[in-house]
C-alpha positions as CSV (number, residue, x, y, z in Angstrom):
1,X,146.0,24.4,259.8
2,X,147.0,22.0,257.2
3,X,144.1,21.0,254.5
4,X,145.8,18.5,252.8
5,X,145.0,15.8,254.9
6,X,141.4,16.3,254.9
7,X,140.9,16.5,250.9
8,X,139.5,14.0,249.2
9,X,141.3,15.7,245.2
10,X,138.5,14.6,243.0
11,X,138.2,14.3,239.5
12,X,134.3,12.6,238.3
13,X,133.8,14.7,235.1
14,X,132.5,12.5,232.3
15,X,135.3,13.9,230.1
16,X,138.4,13.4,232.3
17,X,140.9,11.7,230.2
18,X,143.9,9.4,231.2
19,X,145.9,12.3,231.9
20,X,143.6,14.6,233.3
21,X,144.0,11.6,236.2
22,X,147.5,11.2,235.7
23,X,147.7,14.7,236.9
24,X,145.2,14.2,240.0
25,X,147.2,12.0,241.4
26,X,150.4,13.3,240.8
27,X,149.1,16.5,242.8
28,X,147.3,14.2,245.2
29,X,151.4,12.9,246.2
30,X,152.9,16.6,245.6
31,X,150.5,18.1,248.2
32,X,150.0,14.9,250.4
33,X,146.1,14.7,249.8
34,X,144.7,12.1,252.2
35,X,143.0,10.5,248.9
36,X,141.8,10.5,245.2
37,X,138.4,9.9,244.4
38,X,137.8,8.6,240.3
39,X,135.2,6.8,238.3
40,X,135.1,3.3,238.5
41,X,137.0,2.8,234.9
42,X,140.1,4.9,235.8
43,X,141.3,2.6,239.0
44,X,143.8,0.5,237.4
45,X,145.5,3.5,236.2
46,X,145.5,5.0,239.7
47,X,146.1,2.2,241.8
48,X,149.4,2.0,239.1
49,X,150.0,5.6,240.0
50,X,149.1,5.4,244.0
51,X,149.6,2.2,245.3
52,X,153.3,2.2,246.6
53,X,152.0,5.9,248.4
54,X,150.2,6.5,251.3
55,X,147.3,8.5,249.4
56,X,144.1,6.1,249.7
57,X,142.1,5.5,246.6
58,X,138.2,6.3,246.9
59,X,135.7,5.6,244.0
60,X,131.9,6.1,243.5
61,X,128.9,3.8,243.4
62,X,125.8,4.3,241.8
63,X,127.1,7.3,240.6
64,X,125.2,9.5,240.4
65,X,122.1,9.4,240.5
66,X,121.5,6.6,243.0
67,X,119.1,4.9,241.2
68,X,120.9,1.9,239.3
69,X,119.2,-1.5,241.7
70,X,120.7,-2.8,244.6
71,X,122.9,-6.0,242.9
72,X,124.3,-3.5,240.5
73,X,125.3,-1.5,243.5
74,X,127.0,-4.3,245.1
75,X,128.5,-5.6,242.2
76,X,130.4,-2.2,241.6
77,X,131.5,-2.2,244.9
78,X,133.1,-5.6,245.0
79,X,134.8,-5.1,241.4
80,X,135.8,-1.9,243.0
81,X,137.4,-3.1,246.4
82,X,139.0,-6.4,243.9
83,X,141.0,-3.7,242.0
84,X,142.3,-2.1,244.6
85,X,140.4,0.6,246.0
86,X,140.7,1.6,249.6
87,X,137.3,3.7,249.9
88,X,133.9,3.7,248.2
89,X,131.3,6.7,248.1
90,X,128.1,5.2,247.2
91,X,125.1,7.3,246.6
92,X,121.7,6.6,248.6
93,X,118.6,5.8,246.9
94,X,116.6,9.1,247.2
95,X,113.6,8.0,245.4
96,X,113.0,5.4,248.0
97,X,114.1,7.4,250.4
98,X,111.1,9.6,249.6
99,X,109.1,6.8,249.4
100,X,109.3,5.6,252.8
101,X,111.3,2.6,251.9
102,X,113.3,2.3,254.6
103,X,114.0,-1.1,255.1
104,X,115.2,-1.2,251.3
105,X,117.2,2.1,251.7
106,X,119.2,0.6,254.7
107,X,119.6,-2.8,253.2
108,X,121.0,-1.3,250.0
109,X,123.8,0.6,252.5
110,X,123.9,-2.7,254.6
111,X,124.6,-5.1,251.6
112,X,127.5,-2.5,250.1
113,X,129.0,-2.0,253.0
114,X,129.2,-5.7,254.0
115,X,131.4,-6.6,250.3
116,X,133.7,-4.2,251.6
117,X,134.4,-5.5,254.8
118,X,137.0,-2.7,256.4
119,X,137.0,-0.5,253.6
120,X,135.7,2.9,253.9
121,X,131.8,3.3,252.9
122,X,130.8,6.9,252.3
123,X,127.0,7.2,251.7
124,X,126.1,10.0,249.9
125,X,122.4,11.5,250.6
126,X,122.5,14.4,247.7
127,X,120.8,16.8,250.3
128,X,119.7,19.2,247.4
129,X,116.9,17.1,246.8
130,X,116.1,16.6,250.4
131,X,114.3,18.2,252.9
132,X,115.4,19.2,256.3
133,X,113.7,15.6,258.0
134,X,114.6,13.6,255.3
135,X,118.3,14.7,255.7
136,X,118.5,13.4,258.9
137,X,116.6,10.3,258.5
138,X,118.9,9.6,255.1
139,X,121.7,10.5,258.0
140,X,120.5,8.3,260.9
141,X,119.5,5.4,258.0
142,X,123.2,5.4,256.8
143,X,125.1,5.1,260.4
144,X,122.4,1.8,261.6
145,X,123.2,0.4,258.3
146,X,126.8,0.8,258.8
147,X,127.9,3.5,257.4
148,X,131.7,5.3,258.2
149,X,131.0,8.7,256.6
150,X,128.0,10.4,255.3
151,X,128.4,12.8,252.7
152,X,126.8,15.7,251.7
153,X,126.1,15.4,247.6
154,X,127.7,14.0,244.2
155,X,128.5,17.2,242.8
156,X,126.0,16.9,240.1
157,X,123.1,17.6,241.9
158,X,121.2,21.5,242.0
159,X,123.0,21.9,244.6
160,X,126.3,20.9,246.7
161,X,127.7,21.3,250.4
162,X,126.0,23.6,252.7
163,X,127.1,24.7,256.6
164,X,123.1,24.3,257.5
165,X,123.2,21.0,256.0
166,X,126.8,20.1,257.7
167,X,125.6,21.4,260.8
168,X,121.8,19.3,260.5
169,X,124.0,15.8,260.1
170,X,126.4,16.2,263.0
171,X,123.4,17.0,265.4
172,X,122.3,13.8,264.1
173,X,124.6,11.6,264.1
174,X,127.7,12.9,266.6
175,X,130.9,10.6,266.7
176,X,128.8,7.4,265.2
177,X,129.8,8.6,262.1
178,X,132.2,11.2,260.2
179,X,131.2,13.8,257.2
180,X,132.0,14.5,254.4
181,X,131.6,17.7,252.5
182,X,131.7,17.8,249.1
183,X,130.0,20.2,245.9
184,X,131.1,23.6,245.3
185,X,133.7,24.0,248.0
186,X,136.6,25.9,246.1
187,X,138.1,28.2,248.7
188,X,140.4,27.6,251.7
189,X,138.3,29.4,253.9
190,X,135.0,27.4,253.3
191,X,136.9,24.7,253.6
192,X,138.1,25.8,257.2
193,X,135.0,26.6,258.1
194,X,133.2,22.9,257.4
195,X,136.0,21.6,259.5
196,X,135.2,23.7,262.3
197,X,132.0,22.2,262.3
198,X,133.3,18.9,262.6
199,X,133.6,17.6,258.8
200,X,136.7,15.1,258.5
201,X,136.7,15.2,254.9
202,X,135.9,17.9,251.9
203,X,135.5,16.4,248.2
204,X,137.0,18.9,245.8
205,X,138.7,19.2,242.4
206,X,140.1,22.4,243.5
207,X,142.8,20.5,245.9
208,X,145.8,22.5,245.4
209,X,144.3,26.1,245.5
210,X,143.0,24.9,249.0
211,X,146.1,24.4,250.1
212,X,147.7,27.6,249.0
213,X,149.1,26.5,245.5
């Protein structure tokens, strides 16, 4: 099976310089990665890079803890999307998630996702700091608030990706979304095996020794 068009090469390190992205996405077009996914302040320099290929462009939002407010969140988004980005991975609001704040957690989703029209919104639940119910009520939140992906965790959580916690958010939320696995995954057979269980996407910085290279 061919990886490459299910990795998201990702470079969110607080220290990645200009060519420490120059070289993401010049391995993102070598091995025909199906996107790149950088802080908000490199996307001019790989929308430069990327924009004549067909590698799409993700970004994060509320990155990442999740905890910046609501307009900030938007606002992000929509200077993303204006720059050029195809795809935003915006993390959920966990402390009012555990709060019972529903109606805010799904409006915050709701709000991005409607600045971004047909771009790609990727909520991330960081499912480290979740329990098993509140993964899949973070899951079945994100889909009725529009959601096109759901994704496991920033990276920079206590944890990352996990086949239980794969496995808990398909049963939840079947073909109404897609997943997204991401944290820690730096083999190719992990990566095989979250595909098997029906993830469409793996987040990794480890892109090219995925694929064989």
């Amino acid at each position: 099976m061919k990886l490459a068009p299910y990795i998201d090469h990702t470079n969110l390190k607080p220290d990645a310089t200009v060519e420490d992205i120059k070289q993401l996405c010049e391995e993102a077009i070598l091995y025909g990665f199906k996107a790149v996914c950088v802080n908000g302040c490199h996307i001019p320099l790989t929308v430069d890079i990327l924009g004549a290929t067909n590698v799409k462009i993700a970004t994060v939002i509320g990155f990442p803890l999740g905890a910046m407010s609501t307009t900030t969140k938007v606002f992000e988004a929509k200077d993303a999307i204006a720059k050029g980005v195809d795809e935003v991975d915006m993390v959920l609001n966990i402390g009012w998630l555990k709060s019972g704040m529903d109606v805010q957690v799904k409006e915050e989703i709701a709000q991005v996702k409607s600045v971004i029209g047909d771009k790609v919104l990727k909520v991330i639940l960081e499912t480290c700091y979740l329990t098993d119910d509140e993964k899949e009520h973070a899951s079945r939140l994100s889909v009725a608030a529009g959601a096109d992906f759901i994704k496991t965790s920033t990276g920079f959580g206590s944890g990352g990706a996990t086949f239980i916690d794969v496995q808990l958010m398909k049963t939840v939320v079947g073909d109404k979304a897609q997943i997204k696995a991401s944290g820690g995954i730096r083999d190719r057979e992990t990566a095989l095996k979250y595909i098997e269980l029906g993830v469409t996407r793996i987040g990794t910085s480890s892109g090219p020794k995925l694929v064989g290279n």
